[in-house]
TORBA-682748 format. One line per 5 residues: number of its first residue (from 0); their letters; for each residue x, y, z of N, C-alpha, C, O. Coordinates in Angstrom, 2 decimals. Layout:
# residues N
NUM> A> X/Y/Z/X/Y/Z/X/Y/Z/X/Y/Z; ...
***
This chain:
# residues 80
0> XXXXX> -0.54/7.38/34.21/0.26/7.43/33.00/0.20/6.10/32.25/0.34/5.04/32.87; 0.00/6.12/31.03/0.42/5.10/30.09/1.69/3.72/30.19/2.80/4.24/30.32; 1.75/2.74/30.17/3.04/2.15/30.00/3.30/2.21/28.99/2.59/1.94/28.02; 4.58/2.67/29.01/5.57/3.12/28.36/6.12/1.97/26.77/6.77/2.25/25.76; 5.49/0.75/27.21/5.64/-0.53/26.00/4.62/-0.36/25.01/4.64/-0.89/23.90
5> XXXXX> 3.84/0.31/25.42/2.23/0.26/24.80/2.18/2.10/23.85/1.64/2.49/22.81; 2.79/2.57/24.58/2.86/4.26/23.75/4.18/4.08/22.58/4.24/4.79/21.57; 4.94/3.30/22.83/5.79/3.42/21.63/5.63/1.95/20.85/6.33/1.54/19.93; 4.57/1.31/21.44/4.35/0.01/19.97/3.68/0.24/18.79/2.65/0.90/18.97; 3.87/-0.05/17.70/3.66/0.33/16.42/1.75/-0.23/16.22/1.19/-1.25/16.64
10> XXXXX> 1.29/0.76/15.55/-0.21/0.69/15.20/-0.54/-0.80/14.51/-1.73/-1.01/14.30; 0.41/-1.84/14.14/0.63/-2.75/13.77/-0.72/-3.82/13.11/-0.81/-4.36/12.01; -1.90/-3.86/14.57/-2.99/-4.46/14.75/-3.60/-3.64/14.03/-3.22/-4.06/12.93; -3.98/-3.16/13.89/-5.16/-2.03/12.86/-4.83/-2.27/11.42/-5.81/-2.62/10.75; -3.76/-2.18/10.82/-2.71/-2.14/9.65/-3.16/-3.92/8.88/-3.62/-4.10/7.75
15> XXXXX> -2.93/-4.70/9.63/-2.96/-5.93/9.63/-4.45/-6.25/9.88/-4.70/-7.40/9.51; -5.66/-5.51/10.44/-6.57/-5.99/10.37/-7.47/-5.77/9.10/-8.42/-6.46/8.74; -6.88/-4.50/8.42/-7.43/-4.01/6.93/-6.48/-4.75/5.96/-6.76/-4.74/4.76; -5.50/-5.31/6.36/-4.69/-6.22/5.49/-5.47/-7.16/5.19/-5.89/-7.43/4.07; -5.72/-7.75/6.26/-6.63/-9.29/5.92/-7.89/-9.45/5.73/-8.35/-10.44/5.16
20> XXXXX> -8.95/-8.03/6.42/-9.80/-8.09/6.14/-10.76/-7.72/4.60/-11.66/-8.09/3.84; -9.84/-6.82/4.88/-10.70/-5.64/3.59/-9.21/-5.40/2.55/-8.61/-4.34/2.74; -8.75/-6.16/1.69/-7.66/-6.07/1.03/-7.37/-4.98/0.17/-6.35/-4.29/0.07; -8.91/-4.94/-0.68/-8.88/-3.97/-1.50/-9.05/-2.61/-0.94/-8.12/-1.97/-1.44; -9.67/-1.90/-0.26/-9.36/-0.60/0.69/-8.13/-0.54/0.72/-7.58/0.39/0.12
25> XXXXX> -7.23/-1.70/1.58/-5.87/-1.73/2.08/-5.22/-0.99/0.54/-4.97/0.15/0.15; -5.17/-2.11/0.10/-4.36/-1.58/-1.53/-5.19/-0.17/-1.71/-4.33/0.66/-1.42; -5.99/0.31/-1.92/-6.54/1.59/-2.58/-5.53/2.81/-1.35/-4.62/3.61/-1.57; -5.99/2.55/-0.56/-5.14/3.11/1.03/-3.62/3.52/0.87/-3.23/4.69/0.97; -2.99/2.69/0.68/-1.64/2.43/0.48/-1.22/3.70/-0.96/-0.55/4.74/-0.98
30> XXXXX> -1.91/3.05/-1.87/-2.16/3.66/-3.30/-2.46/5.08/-3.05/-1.66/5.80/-3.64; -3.52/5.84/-2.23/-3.91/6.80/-2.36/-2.49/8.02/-1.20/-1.97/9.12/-1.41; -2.42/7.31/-0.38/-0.89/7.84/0.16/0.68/8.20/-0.54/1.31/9.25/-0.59; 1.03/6.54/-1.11/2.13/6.88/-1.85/2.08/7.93/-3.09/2.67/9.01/-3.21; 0.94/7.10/-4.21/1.09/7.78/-5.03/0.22/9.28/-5.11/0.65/10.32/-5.63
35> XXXXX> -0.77/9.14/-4.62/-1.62/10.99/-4.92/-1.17/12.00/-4.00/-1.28/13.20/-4.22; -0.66/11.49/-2.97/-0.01/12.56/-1.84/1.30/12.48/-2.24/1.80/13.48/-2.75; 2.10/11.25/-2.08/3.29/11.41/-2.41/4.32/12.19/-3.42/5.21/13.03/-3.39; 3.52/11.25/-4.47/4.11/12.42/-5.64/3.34/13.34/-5.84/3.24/13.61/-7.03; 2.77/13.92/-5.21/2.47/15.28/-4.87/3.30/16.65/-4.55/3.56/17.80/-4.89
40> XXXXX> 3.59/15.34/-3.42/4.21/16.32/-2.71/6.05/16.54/-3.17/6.78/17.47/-2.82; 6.32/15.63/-3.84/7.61/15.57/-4.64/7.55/16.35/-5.70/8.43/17.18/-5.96; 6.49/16.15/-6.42/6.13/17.52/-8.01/5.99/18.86/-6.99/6.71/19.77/-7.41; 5.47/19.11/-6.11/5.76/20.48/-5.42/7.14/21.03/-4.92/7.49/22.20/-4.78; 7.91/19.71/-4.67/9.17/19.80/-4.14/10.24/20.14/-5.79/10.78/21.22/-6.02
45> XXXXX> 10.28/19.42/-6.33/11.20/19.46/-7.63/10.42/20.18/-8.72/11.10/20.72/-9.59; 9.10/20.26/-8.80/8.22/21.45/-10.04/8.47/20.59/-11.06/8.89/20.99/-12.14; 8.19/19.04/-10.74/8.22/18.11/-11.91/7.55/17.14/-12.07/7.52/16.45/-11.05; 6.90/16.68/-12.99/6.36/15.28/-12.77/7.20/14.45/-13.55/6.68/14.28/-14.65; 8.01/14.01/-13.46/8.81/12.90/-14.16/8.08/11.43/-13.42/7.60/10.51/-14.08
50> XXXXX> 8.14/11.48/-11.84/7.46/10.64/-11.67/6.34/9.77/-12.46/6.54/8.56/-12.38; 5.51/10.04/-12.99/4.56/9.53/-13.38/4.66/8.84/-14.29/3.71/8.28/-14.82; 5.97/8.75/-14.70/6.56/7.56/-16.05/7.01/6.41/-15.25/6.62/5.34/-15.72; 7.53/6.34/-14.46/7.73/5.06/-13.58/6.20/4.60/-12.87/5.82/3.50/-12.49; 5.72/5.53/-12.87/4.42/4.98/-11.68/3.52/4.37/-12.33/2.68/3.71/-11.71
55> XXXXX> 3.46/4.47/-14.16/2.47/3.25/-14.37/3.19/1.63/-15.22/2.61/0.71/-15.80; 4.68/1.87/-14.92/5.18/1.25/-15.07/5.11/-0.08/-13.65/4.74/-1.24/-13.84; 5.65/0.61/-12.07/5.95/0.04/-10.95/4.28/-0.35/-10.41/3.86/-1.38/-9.87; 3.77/0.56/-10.70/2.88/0.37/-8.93/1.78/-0.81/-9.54/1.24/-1.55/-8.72; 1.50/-0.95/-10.86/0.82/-2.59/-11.61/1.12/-3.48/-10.62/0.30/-3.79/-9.75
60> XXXXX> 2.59/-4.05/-10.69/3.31/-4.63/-10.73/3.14/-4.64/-8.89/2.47/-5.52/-8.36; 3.65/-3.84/-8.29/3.47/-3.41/-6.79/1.81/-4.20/-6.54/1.77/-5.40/-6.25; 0.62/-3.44/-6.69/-0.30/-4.26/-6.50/-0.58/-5.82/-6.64/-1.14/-6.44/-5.73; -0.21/-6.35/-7.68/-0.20/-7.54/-7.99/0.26/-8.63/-7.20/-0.30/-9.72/-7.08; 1.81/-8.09/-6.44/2.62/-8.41/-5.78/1.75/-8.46/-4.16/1.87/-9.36/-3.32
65> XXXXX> 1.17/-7.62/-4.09/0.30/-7.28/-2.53/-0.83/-8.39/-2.78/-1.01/-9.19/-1.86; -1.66/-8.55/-4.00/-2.54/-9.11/-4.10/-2.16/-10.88/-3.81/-2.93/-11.80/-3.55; -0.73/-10.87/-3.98/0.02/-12.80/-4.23/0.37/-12.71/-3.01/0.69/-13.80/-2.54; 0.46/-11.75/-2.26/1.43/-12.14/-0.84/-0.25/-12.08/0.02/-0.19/-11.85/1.23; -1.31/-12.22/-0.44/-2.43/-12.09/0.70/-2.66/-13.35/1.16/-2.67/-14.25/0.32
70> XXXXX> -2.90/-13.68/2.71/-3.25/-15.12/3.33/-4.34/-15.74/2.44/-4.44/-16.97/2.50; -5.18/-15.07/1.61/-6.29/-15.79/1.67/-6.35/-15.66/-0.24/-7.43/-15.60/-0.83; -5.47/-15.63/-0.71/-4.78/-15.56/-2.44/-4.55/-17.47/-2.59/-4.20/-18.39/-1.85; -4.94/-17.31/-3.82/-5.06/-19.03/-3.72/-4.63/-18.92/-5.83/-4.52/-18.01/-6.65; -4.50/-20.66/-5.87/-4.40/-21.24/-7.37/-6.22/-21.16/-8.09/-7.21/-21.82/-7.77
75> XXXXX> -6.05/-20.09/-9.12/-7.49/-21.26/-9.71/-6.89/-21.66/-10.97/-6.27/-21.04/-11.83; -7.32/-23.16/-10.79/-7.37/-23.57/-12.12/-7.38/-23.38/-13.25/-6.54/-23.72/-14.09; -8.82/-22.55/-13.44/-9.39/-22.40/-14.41/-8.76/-21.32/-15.30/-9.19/-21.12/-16.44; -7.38/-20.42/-14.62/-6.73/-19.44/-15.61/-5.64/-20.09/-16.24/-4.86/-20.67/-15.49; -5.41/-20.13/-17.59/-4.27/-20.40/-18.09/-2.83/-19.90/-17.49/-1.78/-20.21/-18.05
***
């Protein structure tokens, strides 16, 4: 049998290795879950898309935010 620390620890390492490695997948990944499945599956649930007025408002903004919090996100100069 399995130990029991190891069957209920979170996929964590995998998550974190497309975090740092491959950022942009990560973000597309993330992106293709919340928003194309998600509100998917919410416009099937309510028979609405209202969603989609916030979503190109938030998720810009959401990426951008993923892109500044990455280890390897730095200053350039050269942008005003």
């Amino acid at each position: 049998p399995a130990d029991a620390s190891s069957m209920f620890a979170p996929p964590s390492s995998v998550a974190c290795d497309v975090y740092a490695s491959h950022p942009r997948l990560c973000v597309n990944l993330i992106y293709f879950v919340v928003v194309d499945v998600g509100f998917y599956l919410i416009y099937l649930l309510q028979g609405s898309t209202w969603l989609i007025d916030p979503h190109w408002q938030l998720i810009p903004v959401c990426i951008s935010l993923f892109f500044f919090s990455h280890p390897d996100a730095g200053w350039d100069e050269g942008v005003p």
